[in-house]
C-alpha positions as CSV (number, residue, x, y, z in Angstrom):
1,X,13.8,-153.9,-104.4
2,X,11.0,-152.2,-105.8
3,X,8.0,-154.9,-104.8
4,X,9.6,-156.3,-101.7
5,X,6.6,-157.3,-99.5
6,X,4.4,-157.0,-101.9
7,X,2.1,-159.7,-103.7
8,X,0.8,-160.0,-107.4
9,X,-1.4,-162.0,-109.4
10,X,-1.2,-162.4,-112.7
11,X,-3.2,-164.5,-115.0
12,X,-2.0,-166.0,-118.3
13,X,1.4,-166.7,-117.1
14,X,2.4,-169.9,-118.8
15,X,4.1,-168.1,-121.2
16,X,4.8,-165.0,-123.0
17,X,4.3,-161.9,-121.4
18,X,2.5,-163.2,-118.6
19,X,5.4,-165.6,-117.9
20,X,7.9,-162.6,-118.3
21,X,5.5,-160.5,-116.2
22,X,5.8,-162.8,-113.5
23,X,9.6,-163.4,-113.6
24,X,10.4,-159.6,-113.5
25,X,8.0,-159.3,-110.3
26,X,9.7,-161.9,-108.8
27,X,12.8,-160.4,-109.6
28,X,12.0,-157.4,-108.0
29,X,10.8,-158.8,-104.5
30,X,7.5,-159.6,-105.2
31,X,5.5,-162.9,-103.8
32,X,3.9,-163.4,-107.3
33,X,0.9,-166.3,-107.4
34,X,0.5,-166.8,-111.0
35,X,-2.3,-168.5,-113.2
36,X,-2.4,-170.1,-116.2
37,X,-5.1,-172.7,-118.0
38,X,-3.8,-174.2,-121.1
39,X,-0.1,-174.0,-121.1
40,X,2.0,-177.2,-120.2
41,X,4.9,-176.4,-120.1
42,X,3.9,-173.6,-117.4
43,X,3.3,-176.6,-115.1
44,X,7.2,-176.9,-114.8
45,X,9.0,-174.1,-112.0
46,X,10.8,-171.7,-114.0
């Protein structure tokens, strides 16, 4: 795995390409923290 024990942030991940962002991250190993201010339905786990 590409990001195995490695960690990101991203911000703007409730949806769209932040949300996708953080998915293919977490796909890849990463420990992804993610932030988002607006976006409801980013309160829900993926």
């Amino acid at each position: 795995m590409l990001f195995q024990d490695k960690n990101v942030v991203i911000t703007g991940a409730g949806r769209g390409i932040g949300k996708r962002l953080a998915l293919g991250f977490a796909e890849q190993g990463a420990t992804v923290l993610v932030h988002y201010a607006h976006a409801r339905q980013g309160q829900k786990k993926w």
